[in-house]
N, C-alpha and C positions, 0 to 999 in steps of 0.2 A: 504494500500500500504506500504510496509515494505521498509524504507528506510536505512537498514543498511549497513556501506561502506563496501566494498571492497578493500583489497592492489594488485597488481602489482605480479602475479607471477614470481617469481627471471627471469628466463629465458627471462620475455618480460620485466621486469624494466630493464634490461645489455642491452637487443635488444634496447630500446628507448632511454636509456643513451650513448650508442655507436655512436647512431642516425644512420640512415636508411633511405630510400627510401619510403614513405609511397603514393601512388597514391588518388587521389582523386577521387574515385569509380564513372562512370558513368552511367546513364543508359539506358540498350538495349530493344527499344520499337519497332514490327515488322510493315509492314507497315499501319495496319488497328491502331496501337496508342495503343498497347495490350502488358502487359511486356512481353518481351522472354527470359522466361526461362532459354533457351538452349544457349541463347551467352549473356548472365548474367552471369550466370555461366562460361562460355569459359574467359568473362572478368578476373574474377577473377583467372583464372586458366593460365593465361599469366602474369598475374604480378606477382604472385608466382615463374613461373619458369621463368623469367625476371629476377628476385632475389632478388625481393620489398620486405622489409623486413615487409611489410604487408600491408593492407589495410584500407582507412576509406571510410565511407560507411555511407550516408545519409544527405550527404554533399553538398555544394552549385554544386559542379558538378553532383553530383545526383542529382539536380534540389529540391528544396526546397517543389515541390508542390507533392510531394509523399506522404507527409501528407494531402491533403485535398483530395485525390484520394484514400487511405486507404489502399497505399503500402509500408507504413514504416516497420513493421514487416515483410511483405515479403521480402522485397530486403534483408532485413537487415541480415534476416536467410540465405540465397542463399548463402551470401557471406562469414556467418559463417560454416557452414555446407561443403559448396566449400570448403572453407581455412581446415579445420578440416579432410576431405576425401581426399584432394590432396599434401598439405604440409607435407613433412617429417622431418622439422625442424619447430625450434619455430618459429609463425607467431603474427603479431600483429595486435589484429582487434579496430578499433578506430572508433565509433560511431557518424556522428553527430549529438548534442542534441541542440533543438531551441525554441522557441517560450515563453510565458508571465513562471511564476515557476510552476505552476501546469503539465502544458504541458512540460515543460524538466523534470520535475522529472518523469513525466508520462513515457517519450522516455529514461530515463538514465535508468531506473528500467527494461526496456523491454529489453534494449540493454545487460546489464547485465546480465538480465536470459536466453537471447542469448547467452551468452560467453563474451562478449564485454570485452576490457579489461580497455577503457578509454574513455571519452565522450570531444569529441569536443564540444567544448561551445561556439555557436553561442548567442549574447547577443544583436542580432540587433532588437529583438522587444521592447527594454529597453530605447529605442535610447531617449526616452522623460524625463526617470526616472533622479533622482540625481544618482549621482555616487555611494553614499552611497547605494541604493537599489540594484544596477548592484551587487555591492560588496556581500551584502548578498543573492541574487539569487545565486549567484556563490558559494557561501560556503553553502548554502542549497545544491546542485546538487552535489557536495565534498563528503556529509554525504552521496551519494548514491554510488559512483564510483569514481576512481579515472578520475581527470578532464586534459583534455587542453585547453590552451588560447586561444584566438582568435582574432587578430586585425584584421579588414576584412574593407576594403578599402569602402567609400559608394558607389560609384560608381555599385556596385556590393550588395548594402542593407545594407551595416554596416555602422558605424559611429566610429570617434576618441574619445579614452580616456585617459586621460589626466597622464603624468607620477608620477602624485600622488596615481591614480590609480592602475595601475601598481604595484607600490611599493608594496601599500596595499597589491592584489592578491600574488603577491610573495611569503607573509609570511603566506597564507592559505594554510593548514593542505591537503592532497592531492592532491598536482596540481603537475604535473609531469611533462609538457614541455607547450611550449607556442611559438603557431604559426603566426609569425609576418609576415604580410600581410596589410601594411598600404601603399607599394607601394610610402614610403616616407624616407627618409634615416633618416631625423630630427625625427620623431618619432617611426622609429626604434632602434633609439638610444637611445631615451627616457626608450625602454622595456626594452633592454640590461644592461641600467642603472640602471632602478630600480630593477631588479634581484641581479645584483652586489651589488648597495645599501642595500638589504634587505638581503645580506647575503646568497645568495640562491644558488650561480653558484654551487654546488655540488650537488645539490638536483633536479632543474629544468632545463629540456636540451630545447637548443636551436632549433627550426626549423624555416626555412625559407620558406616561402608563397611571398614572392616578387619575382614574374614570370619577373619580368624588370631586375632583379640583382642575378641571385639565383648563378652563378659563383662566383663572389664579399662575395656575405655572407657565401658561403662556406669557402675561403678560405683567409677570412680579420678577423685579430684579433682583437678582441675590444678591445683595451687598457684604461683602462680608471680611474680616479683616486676617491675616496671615498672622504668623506668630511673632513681626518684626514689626506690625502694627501698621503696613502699607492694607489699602483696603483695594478690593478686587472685586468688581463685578463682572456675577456669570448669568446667562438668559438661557433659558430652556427654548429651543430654537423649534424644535415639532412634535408629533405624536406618532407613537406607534401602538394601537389600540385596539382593543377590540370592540370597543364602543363605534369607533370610526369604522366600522363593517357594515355598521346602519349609517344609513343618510349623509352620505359619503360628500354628496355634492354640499350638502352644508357644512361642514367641515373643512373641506377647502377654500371654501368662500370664508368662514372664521378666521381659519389660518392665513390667509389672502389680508382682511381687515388687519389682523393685528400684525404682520411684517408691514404694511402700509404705514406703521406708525414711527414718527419722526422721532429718533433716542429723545430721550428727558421729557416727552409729548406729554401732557396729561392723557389717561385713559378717559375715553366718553364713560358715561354715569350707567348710558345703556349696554355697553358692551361688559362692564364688568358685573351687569345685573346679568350677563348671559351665564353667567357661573353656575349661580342656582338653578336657574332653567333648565341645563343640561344636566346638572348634575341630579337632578328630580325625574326627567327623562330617564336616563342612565339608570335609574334605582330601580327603576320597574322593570328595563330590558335586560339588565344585571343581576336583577333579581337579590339589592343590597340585605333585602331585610331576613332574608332565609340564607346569609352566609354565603353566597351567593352559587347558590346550588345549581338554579334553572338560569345562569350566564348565558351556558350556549344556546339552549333552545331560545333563550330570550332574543338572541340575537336574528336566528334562523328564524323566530315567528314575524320577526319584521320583515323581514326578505319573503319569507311566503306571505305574507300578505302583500305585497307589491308583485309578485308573481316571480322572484326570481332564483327561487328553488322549491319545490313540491309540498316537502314535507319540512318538519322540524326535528323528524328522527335523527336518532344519534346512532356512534356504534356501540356503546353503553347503555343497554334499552334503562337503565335505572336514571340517565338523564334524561328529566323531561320536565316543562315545565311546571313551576311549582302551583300550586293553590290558590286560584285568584290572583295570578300572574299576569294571565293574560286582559282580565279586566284592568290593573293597572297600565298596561300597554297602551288600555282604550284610553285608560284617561288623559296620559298625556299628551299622545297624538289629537284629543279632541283638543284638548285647553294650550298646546304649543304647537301650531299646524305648521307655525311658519321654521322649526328646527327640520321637519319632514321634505322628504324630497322626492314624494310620489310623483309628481307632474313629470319630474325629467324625467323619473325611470319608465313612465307610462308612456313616454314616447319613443323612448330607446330600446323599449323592452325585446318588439320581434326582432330589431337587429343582432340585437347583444343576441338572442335563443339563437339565431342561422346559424347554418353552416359554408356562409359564405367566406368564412377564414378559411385560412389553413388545416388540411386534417392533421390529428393527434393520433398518433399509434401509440396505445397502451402497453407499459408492460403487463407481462403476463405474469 
């Protein structure tokens, strides 16, 4: 297995350091529990012209168990091949890569010779390890691709690591952004810090993963002072989310509004009221109040209800959504109509379903 790394083609390290809209790829299974093909594909071909500045793909929203079902390399390709046939501009395909080192380096090498351009580093099977082992898993997976972070809240399989940690990762050789999802302010402050600490803000871009606050971490400056008492501001630059697998086109338009904003600008009154808004959204499709159990179906029952996957089935028939999930779904598509972005997907929908792309040959 040939593990030599990889840099960042200019065009997608400017796309990732600009920060961008990155969806957290879900997946479209018809209703006998069989991937589909055909709005897998459609997925990806709506967040493209959404104006997602790309996709990751084999990610906690793509359900984790695509691996023990033997559909990592296929999703993985769909969405490379998709992006590669349908995109007219640089796209960013972000991988994600999990389990003990053998089996990430196994999925960062695969993803790689798919096109990938960077490997999301789930590290929740480490969860037992010293930190020091975390640390060199993750600089093993580096020498393959270039890597992103991952604070992933356990609630959802991950666990906290500690901002010494942090620090560390920082100062390792390929890491290119780092997706803070600890769904904790205190310890996303902790990551912020240690990148600043470590010297890093120009090298490693910000993304926010905290679906409770993702307004706030757009558009709050970390200011924050080093241990020589020089003070250092860092910006969370974009999103890589699973929230942002719904309603994608408004998302990019958010994200569009707030880089529009001139340094030192005041924030308008309205845009930082979008906080709540989304974040009230987000509760219902994440399903915040049951620990967030019914996340992915939450997510798929927006897409099937816009038409752009069948069902809400999973590969875990014990994910589904939860108890009165779906009426708060209604609620806040009735009372926030304008975060929804039915209209463009109602017009784009038979294009994105054709098969007027390129065919996909599946593995077997």
């Amino acid at each position: 297995m040939s593990i030599s790394s990889t840099a960042l083609p200019l065009p997608i390290a400017e796309l990732i350091r600009d920060g961008a809209v990155l969806p957290a790829h879900p997946l479209a299974l018809d209703e006998s529990g069989r991937l589909d093909a055909v709005r897998q594909r459609a997925l990806t071909r709506y967040y493209l012209d959404a104006g997602a500045g790309g996709v990751a793909v084999g990610v906690h929203t793509t359900q984790f168990a695509i691996r023990e079902h033997g559909l990592y390399e296929q999703v993985l390709r769909i969405a490379a091949e998709t992006t590669r046939d349908w995109a007219d501009r640089p796209a960013a395909l972000v991988a994600g890569v999990t389990g003990a080192t053998d089996q990430a380096l196994a999925e960062a090498v695969t993803a790689r010779d798919l096109g990938y351009h960077a490997a999301l580093l789930n590290v929740a099977a480490l969860r037992e390890s010293p930190e020091s082992e975390v640390l060199a898993h993750c600089r093993r997976v580096a020498e393959v691709m270039p890597i992103i972070g991952f604070a992933l809240l356990p609630e959802v399989g991950g666990f906290h690591l500690s901002y010494e940690f942090w620090r560390a990762f920082a100062e390792l050789d390929n890491v290119v952004a780092i997706k803070m999802a600890p769904f904790d302010r205190y310890r996303t402050l902790d990551i912020v810090r240690a990148v600043i600490d470590a010297g890093a803000t120009e090298r490693i871009t910000l993304y926010t993963g905290n679906d409770d606050h993702i307004v706030l971490d757009l558009v709050t400056p970390f200011a924050l002072c080093r241990a020589d008492g020089s003070k250092v501001t860092a910006r969370v630059k974009g999103g890589l989310l699973g929230h942002w697998s719904v309603w994608t086109r408004r998302a990019v338009e958010l994200l569009d509004r707030i880089h529009a904003l001139p340094d030192g600008a005041p924030v308008p009154a309205d845009l930082l009221a979008l906080d709540s808004l989304i974040t009230d959204a987000n509760g219902a499709v994440y399903d915040a109040h049951n620990a967030f159990r019914g996340c992915i179906p939450g997510c798929l029952e927006v897409l099937r209800r816009q038409g752009l996957v069948r069902d809400v089935r999973c590969l875990d028939p014990a994910e589904q959504l939860s108890p009165g999930q779906a009426a708060q779904i209604d609620r806040v598509v009735q009372r926030y109509p304008d975060l929804t972005d039915d209209a463009f997907v109602e017009a784009n929908l038979k294009r994105w379903l054709s098969d007027d792309g390129a065919s996909i040959d599946l593995v077997a």
